[in-house]
N, C-alpha and C positions, 0 to 999 in steps of 0.2 A: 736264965730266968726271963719268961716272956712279958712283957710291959703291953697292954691296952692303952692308946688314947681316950682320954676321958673328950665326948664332943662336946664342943662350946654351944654358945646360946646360936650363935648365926646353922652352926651345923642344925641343929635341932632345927629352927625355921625351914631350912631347903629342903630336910628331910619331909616333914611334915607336908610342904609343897609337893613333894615328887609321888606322896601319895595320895593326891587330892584328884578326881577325876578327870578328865580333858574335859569334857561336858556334864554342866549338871543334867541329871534327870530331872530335875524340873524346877525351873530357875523362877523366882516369886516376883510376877511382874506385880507391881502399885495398881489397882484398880481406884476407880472414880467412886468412894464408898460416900454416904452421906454427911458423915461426920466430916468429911476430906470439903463436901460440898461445902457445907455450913464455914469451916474454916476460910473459903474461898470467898465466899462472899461477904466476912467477917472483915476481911483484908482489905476487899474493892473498897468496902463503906469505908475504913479508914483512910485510905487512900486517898477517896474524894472529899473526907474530909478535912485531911492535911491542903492539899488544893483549895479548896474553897477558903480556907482559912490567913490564907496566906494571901489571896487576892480579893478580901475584904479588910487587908491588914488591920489583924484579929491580934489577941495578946500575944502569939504565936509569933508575928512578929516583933515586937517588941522586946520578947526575947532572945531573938535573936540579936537585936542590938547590943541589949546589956551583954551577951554573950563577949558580944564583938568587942566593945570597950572592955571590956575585963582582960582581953587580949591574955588568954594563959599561957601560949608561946614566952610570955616575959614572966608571969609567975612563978612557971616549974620549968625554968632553964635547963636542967640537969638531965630531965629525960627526952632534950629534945634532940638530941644525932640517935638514941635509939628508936624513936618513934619516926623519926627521915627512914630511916629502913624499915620498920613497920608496914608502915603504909604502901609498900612493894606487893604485899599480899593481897590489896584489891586493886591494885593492876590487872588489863586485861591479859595482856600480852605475856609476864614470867606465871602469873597463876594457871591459864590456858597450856603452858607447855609444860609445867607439871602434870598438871590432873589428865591430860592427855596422855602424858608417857604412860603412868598408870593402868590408866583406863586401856592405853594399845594392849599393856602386858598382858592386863585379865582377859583382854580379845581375843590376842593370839593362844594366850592357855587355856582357856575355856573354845575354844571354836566355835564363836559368836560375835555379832557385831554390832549387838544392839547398846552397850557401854558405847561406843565412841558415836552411833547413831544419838542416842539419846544426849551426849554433850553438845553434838554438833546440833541438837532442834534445840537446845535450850540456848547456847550462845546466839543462833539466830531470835530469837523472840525476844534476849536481852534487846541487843539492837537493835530492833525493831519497835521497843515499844520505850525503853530509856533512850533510843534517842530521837523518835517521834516526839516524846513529852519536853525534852531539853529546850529542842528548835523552834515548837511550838509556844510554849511560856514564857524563852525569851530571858530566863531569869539573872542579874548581873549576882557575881559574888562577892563575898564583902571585902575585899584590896579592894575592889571596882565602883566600890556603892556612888552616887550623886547626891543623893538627897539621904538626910537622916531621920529614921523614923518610914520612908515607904519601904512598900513590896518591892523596890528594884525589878518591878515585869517589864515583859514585853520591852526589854532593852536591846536587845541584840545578844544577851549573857546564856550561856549552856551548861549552867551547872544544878538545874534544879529537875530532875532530883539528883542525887550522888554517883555517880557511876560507878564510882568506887565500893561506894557501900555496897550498892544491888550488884555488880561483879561479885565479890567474897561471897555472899549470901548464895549467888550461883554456884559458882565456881566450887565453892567446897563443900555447898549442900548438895551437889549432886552425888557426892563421893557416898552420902548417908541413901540416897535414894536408891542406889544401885549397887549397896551391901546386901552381902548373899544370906545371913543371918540376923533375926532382930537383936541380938544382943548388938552385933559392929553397928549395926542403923540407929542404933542409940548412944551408944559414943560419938559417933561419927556427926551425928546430930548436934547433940555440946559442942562437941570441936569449928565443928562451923557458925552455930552461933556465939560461941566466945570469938573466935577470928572475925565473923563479918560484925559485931559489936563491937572490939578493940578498931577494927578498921574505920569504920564510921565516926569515934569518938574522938579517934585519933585526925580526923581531915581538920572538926571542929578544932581540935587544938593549935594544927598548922594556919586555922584563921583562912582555910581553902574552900570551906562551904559553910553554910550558916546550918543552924540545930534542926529548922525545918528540912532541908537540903537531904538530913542524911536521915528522919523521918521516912520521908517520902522514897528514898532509896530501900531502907529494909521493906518497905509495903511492896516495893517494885518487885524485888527481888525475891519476895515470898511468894506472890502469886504467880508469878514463872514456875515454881519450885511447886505449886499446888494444883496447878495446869498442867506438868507435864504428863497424868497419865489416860488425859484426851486426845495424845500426842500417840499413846502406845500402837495402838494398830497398823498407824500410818509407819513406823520403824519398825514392825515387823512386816510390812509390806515392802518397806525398800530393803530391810536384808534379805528376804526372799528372794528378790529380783534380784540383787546382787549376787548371792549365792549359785544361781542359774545361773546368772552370767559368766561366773567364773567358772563351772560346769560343760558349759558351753564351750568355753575356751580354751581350756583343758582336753575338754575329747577333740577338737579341732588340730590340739597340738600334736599330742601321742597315738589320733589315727596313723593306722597305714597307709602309705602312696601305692593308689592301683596302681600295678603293671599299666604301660604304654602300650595298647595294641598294636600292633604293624599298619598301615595302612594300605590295603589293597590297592594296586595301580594296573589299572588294565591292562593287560597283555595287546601289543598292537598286532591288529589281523594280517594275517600271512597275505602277503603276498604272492599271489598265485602267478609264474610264470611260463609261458606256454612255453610246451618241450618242441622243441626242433624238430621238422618231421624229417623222419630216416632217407639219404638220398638215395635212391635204389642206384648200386653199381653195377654196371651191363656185364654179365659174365663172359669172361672172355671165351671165344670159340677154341674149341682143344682143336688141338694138331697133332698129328699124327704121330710126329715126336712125343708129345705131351702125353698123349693116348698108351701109346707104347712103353712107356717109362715109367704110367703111372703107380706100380706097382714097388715101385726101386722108387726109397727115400735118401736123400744125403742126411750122413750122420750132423744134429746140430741144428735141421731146419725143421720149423714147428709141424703139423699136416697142416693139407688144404682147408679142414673145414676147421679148424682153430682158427686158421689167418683171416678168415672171410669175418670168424665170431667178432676177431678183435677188432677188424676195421667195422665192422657195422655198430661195434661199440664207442669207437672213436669217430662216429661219424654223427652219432646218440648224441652222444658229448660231447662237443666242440672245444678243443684246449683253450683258455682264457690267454685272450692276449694282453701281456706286458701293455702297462699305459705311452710306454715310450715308444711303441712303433705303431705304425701307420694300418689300418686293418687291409686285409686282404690276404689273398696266398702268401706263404712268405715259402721262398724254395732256399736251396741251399747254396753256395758260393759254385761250385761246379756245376747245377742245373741252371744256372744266370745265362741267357742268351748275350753274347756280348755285343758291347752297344759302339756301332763305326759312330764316329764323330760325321758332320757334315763336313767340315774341311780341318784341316791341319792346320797349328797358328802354329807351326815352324815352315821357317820357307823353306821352297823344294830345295835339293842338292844332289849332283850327279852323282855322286861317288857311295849315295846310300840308298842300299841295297833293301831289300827286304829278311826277315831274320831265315827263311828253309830258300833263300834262292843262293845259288851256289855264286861267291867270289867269283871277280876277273881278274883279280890279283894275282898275281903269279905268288906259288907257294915258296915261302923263304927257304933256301936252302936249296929248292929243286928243281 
């Protein structure tokens, strides 16, 4: 009897995954629609108003105080080691390297790169504009306060607005911006404003930034979120470029290596040597003998006009002499003329003779 696995939930997800496209046919970028606008500059006003209110310390401060005295750190004891790890989710640094792995995965399965271009323009504009306003205002937090009842400005303090808060608000509202259908861009939307509202509510609790503080943070971090799709062109100008780039670099790698030509080297010109001119040998006069005979060859000897060919060719062509002797004729050891010494370094002696002149020695025996 044959048994089936029945698949589990995770099978069912990968399944599901493995048949989703590598590239959408047409992926729904955020445009700049008016209602987006109106939202944008709904935000800035609030914005400015939290600022203004806080450096005319307006009621706004003030409650922040009571806030601070009421110290809910010592009220609600009980949730306070799970709210110590709460507040890890507007951190820059572990929420960054979540939503990034994420956001790689959808990159590398989609074959796109405008998910991690688009995280990467929005973390740059966090820090650029939370923490232009931090260093700028100056703001102390309340462990740090001096005086009771001011703004705490312009102290030397970095905590106004929240970075904590406007990170979440980033961090995990981009995950809604850059859902592929409106149904995930709506959950994904809750999900992030319940995380960057528990996060922000949660700093006030730890008594690490005042009510304004984390105000001023969700204003921050929404209009990042409301700005990015004046952002869009400029990421699909740099994944272009990048995509060439790597196109580029690809055909560079998997060309062919032309063949090495030979390089041609001149042939060096001949040098012309002039031939030896033939030495005419005088023909010997015939003789009568010679005349007489000439008809009668000894067996063994070439004819007369072979020998004449061969010496006129050896005469063409000069045998190369050996570098070890001296140029000139060289004759053979029995055509050597031999050579008298001028005197003899043996003294005379009577009794020696010459080698063909006969003894005066009486012959032994006779």
């Amino acid at each position: 009897m044959r048994t089936e696995l029945k698949p589990t939930r995770l099978d069912r997800v990968f399944s599901r995954l493995d048949r989703e496209p590598e590239r959408p046919a047409h992926i729904d970028v955020p445009v700049m629609t008016r209602h987006r606008v109106v939202l944008f500059a709904s935000t800035l006003a609030f914005y400015v108003a939290i600022v203004w209110a806080v450096v005319i310390t307006s009621w706004l401060v003030r409650l922040d105080w009571q806030i601070m005295f009421f110290r809910p750190y010592q009220q609600w004891q009980q949730i306070h080691a799970f709210l110590d790890y709460y507040v890890v989710l507007g951190q820059r640094g572990p929420t960054a390297v979540m939503v990034a792995a994420w956001l790689g995965w959808r990159s590398w399965r989609q074959h796109t790169l405008r998910p991690m271009l688009a995280l990467g323009v929005s973390l740059l504009l966090l820090n650029i504009t939370v923490g232009a306003a931090k260093i700028g205002m100056g703001r102390l937090g309340p462990h740090y306060a001096t005086e009771i009842g001011s703004n705490e400005m312009w102290l030397g303090g970095d905590i106004f607005p929240s970075g904590h808060t406007a990170n979440a608000v980033v961090t995990w509202g981009i995950l809604a911006y850059l859902a592929s259908t409106p149904r995930a861009r709506r959950w994904l939307s809750a999900l992030s404003a319940v995380i960057s509202l528990g996060v922000g509510l949660t700093t006030v609790y730890l008594g690490t930034h005042w009510l304004s503080d984390v105000l001023l943070g969700w204003a921050a971090g929404l209009l990042i979120m409301l700005a990015l799709p004046w952002f869009e062109p400029l990421i699909a100008r740099a994944e272009a470029r990048l995509f060439s780039l790597r196109d580029t670099l690809r055909d560079r790698r998997t060309a062919p290596v032309p063949a090495s030509t030979p390089t041609s080297v001149p042939a060096a010109a001949p040098t012309s040597v002039p031939a030896a001119a033939p030495t005419s040998v005088p023909a010997a006069a015939p003789t009568p003998t010679a005349v007489g005979t000439a008809s009668l060859r000894v067996p063994g000897e070439e004819p007369a006009g072979v020998r004449e060919t061969g010496v006129a060719a050896r005469a063409a062509h000069p045998p190369i002499v050996p570098l070890h002797l001296s140029p000139g004729p060289h004759l053979t050891r029995s055509e050597r003329a031999p050579v008298t010494p001028t005197g003899s370094r043996r003294p005379p002696h009577a009794d020696r003779v010459a080698h063909n002149a006969t003894s005066a020695r009486p012959v032994a025996g006779g």
